[in-house]
C-alpha positions as a LaTeX table, in Angstrom:
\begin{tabular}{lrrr}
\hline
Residue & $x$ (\AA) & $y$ (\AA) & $z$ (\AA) \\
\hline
Unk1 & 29.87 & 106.23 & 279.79 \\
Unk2 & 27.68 & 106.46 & 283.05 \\
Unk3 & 25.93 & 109.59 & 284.40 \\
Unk4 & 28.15 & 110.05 & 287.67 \\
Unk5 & 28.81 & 112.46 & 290.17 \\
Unk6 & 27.54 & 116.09 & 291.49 \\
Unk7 & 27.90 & 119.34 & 290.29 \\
Unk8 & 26.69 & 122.97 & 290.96 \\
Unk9 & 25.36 & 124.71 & 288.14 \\
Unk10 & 22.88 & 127.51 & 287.83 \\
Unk11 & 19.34 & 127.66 & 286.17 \\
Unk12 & 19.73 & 131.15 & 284.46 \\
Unk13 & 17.11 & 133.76 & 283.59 \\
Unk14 & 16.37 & 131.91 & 280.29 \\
Unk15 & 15.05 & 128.57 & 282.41 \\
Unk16 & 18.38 & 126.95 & 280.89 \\
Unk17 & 20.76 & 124.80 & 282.44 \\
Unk18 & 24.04 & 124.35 & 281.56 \\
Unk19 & 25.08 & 120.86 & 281.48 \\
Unk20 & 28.71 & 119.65 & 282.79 \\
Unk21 & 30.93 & 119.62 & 279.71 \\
Unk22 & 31.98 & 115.95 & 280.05 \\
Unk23 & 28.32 & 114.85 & 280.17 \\
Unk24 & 27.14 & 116.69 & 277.11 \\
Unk25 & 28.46 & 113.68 & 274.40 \\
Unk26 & 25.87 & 111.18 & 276.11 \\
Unk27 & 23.16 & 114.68 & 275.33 \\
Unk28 & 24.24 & 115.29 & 271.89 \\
Unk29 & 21.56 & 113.65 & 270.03 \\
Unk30 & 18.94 & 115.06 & 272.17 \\
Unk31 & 17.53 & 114.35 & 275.33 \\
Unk32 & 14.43 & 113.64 & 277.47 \\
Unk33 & 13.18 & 115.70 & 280.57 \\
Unk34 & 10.92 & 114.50 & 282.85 \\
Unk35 & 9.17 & 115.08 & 286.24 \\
Unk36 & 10.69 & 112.86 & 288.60 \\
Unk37 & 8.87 & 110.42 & 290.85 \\
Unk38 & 10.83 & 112.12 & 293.53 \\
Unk39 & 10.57 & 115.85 & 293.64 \\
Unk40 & 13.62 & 116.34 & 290.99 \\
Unk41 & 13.73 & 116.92 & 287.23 \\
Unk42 & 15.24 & 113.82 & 285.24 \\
Unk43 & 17.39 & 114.32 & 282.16 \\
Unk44 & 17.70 & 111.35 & 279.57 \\
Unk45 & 19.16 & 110.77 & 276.73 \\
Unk46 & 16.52 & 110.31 & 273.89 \\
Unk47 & 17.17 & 106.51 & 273.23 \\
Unk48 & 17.80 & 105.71 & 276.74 \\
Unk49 & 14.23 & 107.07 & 277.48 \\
Unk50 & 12.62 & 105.11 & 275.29 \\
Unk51 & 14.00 & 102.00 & 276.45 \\
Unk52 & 13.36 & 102.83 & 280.20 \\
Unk53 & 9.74 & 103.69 & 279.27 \\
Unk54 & 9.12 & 100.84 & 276.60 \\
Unk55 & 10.44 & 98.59 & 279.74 \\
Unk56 & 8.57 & 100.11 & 282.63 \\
Unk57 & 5.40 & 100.42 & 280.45 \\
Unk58 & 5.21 & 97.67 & 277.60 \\
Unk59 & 3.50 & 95.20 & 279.92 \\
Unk60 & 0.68 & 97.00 & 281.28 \\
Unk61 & $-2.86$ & 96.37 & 280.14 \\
Unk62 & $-3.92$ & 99.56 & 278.04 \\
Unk63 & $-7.58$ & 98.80 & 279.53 \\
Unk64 & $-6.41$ & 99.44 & 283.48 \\
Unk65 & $-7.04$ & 102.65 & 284.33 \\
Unk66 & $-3.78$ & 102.84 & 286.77 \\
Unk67 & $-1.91$ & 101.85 & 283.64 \\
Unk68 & $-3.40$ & 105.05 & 281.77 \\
Unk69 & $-2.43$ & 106.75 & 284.56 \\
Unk70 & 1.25 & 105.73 & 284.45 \\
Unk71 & 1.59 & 106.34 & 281.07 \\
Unk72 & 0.02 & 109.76 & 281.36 \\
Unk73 & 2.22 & 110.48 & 284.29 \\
Unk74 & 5.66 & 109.06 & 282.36 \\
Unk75 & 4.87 & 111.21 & 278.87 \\
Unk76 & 2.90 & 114.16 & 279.84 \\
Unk77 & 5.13 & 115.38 & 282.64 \\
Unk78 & 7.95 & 114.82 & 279.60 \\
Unk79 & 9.36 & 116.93 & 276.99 \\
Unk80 & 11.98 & 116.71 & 274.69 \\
Unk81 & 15.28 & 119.20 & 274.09 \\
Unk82 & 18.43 & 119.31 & 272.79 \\
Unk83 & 21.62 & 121.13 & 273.67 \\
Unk84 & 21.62 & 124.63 & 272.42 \\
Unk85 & 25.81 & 125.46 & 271.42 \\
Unk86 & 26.55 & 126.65 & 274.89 \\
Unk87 & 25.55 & 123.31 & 276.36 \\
Unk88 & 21.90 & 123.88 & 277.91 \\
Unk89 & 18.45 & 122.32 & 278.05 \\
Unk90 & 15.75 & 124.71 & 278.54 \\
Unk91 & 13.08 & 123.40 & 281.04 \\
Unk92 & 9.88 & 124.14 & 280.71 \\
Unk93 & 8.03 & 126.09 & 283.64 \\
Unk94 & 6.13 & 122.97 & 285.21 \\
Unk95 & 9.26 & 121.03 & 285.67 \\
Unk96 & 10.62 & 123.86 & 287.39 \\
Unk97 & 7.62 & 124.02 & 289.34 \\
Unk98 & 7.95 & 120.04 & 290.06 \\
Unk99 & 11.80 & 120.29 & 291.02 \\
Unk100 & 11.21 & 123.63 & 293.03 \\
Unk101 & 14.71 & 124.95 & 290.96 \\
Unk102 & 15.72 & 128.28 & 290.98 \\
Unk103 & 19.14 & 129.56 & 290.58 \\
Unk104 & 21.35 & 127.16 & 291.75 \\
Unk105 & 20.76 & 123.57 & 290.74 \\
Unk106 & 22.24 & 119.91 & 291.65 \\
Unk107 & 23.05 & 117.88 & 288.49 \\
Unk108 & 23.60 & 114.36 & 289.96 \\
Unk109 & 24.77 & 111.64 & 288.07 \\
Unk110 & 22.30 & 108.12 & 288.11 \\
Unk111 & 24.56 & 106.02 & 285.84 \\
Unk112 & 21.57 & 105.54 & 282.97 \\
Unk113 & 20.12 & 109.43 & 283.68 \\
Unk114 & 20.66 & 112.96 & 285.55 \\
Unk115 & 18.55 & 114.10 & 288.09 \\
Unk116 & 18.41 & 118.28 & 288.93 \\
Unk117 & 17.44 & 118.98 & 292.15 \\
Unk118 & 16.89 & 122.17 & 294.37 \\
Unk119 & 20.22 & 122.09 & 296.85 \\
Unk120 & 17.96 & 121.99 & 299.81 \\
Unk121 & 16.02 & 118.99 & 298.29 \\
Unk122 & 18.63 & 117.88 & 297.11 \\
Unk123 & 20.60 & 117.88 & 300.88 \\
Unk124 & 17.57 & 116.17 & 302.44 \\
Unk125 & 17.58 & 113.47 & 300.03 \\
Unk126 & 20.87 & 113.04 & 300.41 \\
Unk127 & 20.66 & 113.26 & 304.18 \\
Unk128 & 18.02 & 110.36 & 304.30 \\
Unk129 & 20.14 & 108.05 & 301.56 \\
Unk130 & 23.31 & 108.23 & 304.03 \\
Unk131 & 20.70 & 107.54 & 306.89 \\
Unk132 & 19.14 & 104.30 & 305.18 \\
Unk133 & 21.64 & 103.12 & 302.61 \\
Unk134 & 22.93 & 100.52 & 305.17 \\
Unk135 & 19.97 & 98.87 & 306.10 \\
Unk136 & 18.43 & 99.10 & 302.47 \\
Unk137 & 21.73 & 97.67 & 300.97 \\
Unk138 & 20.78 & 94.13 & 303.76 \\
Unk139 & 17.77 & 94.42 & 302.72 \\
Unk140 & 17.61 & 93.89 & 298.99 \\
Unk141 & 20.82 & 91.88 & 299.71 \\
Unk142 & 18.52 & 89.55 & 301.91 \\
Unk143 & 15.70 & 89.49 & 299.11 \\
Unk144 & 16.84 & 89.69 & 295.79 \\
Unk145 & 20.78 & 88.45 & 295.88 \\
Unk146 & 21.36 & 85.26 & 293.74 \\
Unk147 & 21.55 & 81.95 & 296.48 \\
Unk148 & 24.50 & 79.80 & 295.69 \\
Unk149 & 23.19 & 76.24 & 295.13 \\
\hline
\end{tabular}
């Protein structure tokens, strides 16, 4: 089952979110969260994680130092959780920091992961996808699409 979708939930005095019920099952044998590259706090489950990182990171030469860099940037800016019975992660203070969450949160679906974002964040992002999604969508179209023979 994909991540989809948006919903409003609150980060409560605790730094614990409450995840949507339906999502939890994909959550239930722990999860992954992680500073975003864009100003939001990723949530993954364990497994799916490790594949994304083991994909993004397996081919980069250990001996680069903007490969050490990525891999300190993926794992440090990481920690893992699992659901508590009510249904919520705790996030640790520099991720909050990092997403700029308090109170009210955005849980957005991105099929493989969630993202958390601040509502105002998460409004300008939005904003600026609506804006570009057009001429992005030609774009890769253009580039990447398979060419009939």
């Amino acid at each position: 089952m994909a991540f989809r979708g948006q919903h409003e939930h609150n980060l409560d005095a605790k730094d614990r979110l409450t995840i949507p019920s339906r999502l939890r099952a994909q959550l239930a044998d722990g999860a992954v969260l992680v500073a975003g590259l864009d100003p939001c706090v990723e949530v993954w489950p364990r497994e799916g994680f490790n594949r994304f990182a083991q994909q993004i990171l397996s081919g980069l030469n250990p001996l680069s130092g903007k490969a050490r860099m990525l891999r300190r940037r993926f794992h440090a800016n990481a920690q893992d959780e699992s659901l508590d019975s009510a249904g919520r992660l705790r996030i640790a203070k520099h991720l909050i920091a990092h997403g700029d969450l308090a109170g009210q949160c955005v849980v957005v679906g991105v099929e493989d992961h969630l993202e958390v974002w601040s509502p105002e964040r998460w409004a300008a992002h939005s904003e600026e996808i609506d804006a570009q999604a057009t001429a992005v969508a030609e774009e890769l179209a253009a580039a990447d699409w398979p060419q009939d023979p």
